[in-house]
N, C-alpha and C positions, 0 to 999 in steps of 0.2 A: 504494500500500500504506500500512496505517494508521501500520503504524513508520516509514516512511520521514517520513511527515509531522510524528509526535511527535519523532523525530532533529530534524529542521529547526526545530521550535519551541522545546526543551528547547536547539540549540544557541544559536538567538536570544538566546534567557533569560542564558544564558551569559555573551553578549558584551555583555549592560547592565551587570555587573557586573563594574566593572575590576576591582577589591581581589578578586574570586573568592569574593565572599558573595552575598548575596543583594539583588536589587536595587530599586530604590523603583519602587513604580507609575507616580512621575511620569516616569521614563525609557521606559513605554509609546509605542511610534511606530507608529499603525493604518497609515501609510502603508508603515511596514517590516515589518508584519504580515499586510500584502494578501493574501495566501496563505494567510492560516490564518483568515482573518476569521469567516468559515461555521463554523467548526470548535471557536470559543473562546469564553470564559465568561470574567466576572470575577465574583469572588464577593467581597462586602466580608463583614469576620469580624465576629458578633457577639458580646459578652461576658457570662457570665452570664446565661442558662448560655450554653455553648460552641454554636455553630451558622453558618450562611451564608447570607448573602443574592445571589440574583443580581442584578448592580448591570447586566451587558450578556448575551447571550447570541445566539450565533450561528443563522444559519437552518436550519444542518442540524443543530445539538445540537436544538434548536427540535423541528424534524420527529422526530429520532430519539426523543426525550422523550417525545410525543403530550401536549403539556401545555405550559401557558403558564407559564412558568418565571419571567420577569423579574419583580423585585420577590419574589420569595415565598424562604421560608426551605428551605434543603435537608434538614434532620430532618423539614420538615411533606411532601415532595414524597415522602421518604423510605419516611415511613407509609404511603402509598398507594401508592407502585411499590416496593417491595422487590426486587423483579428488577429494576431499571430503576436506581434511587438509591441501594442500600445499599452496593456496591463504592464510588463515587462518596465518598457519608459517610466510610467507613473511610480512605478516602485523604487527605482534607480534614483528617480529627481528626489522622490517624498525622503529616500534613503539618506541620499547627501546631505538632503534638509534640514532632517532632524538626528541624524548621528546614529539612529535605532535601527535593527535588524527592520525587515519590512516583508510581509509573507500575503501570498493570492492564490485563491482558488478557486476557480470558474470553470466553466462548460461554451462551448462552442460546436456550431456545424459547421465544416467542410467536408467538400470530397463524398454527399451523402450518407454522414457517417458522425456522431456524436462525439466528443471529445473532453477529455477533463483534463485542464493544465494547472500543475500546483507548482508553485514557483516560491523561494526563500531567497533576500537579497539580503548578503550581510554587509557593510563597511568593515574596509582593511586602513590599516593605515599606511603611509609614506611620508617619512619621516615625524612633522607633529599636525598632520592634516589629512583627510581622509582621502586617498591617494589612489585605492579600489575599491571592486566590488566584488566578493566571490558567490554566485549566482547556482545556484541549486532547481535545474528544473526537470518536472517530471511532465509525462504525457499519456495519457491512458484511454483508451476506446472504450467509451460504454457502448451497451451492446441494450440498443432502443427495443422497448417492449416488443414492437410491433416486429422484429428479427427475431424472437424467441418462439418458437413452435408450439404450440398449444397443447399439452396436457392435462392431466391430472396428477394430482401427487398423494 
């Protein structure tokens, strides 16, 4: 389940930061993130104007996105998947805003086919300023009533 992964990643987050703020990118450990690896993005912040860039990005954010994501900026990915990037955006800007993790979870159609994206934005630091973002997202296909074959149980 997608919370149960964002729980495990957001706790991760947690325990880099001894003082209980927020904690530097360079205490990122892939090897203590092996679980979530498929699943994560690092987005470094850019300034003036306000935006992100994906600096890594995982293979099933990858797939879920339908779009080559790494390198490119998230208000340009934005523009073109509205359904896809604008939850994403709002979370990232609210993220920077307020210095606090930032978590969504919605439902969308494409492709005639229902969808559920849960997504966890945390703030990393760079140096004494919020410098990333490591990005936790899931994608899961509900499977609409009307697909289910009618029995009895």
């Amino acid at each position: 389940m997608p919370e149960n992964a964002s729980l495990g990643l957001r706790k991760y987050w947690q325990e880099l930061a001894s003082d209980g703020g927020i904690p530097p990118k360079d205490a990122l450990d892939p090897l203590a993130m092996k679980a979530f690896l498929g699943n994560i993005a690092l987005l470094d912040i850019v300034r003036d104007p306000l935006d992100f860039r994906f600096r890594l990005v995982g293979e099933h954010i990858q797939r879920g996105a339908d779009a080559r994501l790494k390198g490119r900026l998230l208000r340009e990915w934005a523009e073109e998947e509205r359904l896809r990037a604008g939850a994403l955006l709002d979370s990232c800007l609210e993220c920077v805003r307020t210095g606090q993790p930032q978590y969504f979870d919605r439902s969308f159609s494409m492709s005639n086919a229902e969808w559920r994206h849960v997504c966890l934005v945390l703030p990393l630091l760079d140096r004494d300023e919020i410098g990333h973002l490591l990005v936790g997202c899931w994608y899961e296909r509900r499977i609409s009533s009307a697909a289910v074959s009618g029995g009895r149980l």
